[in-house]
N, C-alpha and C positions, 0 to 999 in steps of 0.2 A: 857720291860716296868717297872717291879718291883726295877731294878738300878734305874731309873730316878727318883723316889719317895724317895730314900734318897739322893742324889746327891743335890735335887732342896732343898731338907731340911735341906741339909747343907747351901748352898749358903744364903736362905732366912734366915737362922739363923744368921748369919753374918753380913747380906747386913740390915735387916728389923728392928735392933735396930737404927740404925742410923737414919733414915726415919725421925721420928719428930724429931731430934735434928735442920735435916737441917732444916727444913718447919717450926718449930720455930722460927730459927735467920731470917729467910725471913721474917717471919711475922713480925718480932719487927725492922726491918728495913723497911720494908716497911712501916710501923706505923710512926714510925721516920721521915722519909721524906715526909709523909703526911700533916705533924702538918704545920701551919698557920705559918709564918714567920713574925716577926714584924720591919716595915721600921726604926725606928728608931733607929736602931743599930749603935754602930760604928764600923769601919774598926776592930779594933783590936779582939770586941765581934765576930764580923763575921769570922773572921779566928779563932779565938779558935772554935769556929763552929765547920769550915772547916777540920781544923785540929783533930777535935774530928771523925766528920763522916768516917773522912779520916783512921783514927785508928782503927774503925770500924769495916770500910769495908776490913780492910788487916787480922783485927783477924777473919774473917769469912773466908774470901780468905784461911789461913792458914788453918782452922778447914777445910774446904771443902778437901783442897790439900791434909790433913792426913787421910780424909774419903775414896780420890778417890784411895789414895794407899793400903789401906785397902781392896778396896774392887779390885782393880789389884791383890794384893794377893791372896784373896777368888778367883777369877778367873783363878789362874794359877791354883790351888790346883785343881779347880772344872775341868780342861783343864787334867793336870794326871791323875786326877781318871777315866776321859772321855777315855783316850785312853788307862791305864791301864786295863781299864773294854773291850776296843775295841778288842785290843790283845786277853784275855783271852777268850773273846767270839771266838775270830778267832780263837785260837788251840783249842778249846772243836770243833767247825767244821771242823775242820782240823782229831781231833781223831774219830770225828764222820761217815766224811765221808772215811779216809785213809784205815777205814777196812773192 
């Protein structure tokens, strides 16, 4: 039990800064898409819109893509330490019980 308390203190140390960056840009796009739209637009104002939200929505996509591999990372690392700590618990019962 005492591994798993810094193993999970790593992980959240890594994983837990990121947290509000994401639930920010949600927020402010959700906000975004909220707002009251006005009929008289034309064609052209409406696709620079478009085209704006559409920019938007790829620069979060991106930020998100750079978050989930970050935290793929922290996960492999946390997955070695898992089984390095597995192993070393195995031969300490290995020596424990061998004699």
């Amino acid at each position: 039990m005492p591994v798993i308390l810094p193993i999970a203190k790593f992980v959240l140390k890594w994983v837990a800064p990121s947290i509000p960056d994401i639930v920010s840009k949600l927020t402010t796009i959700k906000q975004q898409q909220g707002m009251p739209r006005t009929g008289g637009k034309t064609f052209e104002a409406h696709r620079a819109d478009s085209d704006r939200q559409f920019a938007q929505h790829l620069q979060l996509i991106e930020t998100l893509t750079r978050q989930i591999e970050s935290f793929e990372t922290t996960l492999r690392w946390a997955l070695i330490i898992g089984i390095i700590a597995l192993l070393l618990s195995l031969i300490g019962l290995a020596i424990m019980f061998g004699t």
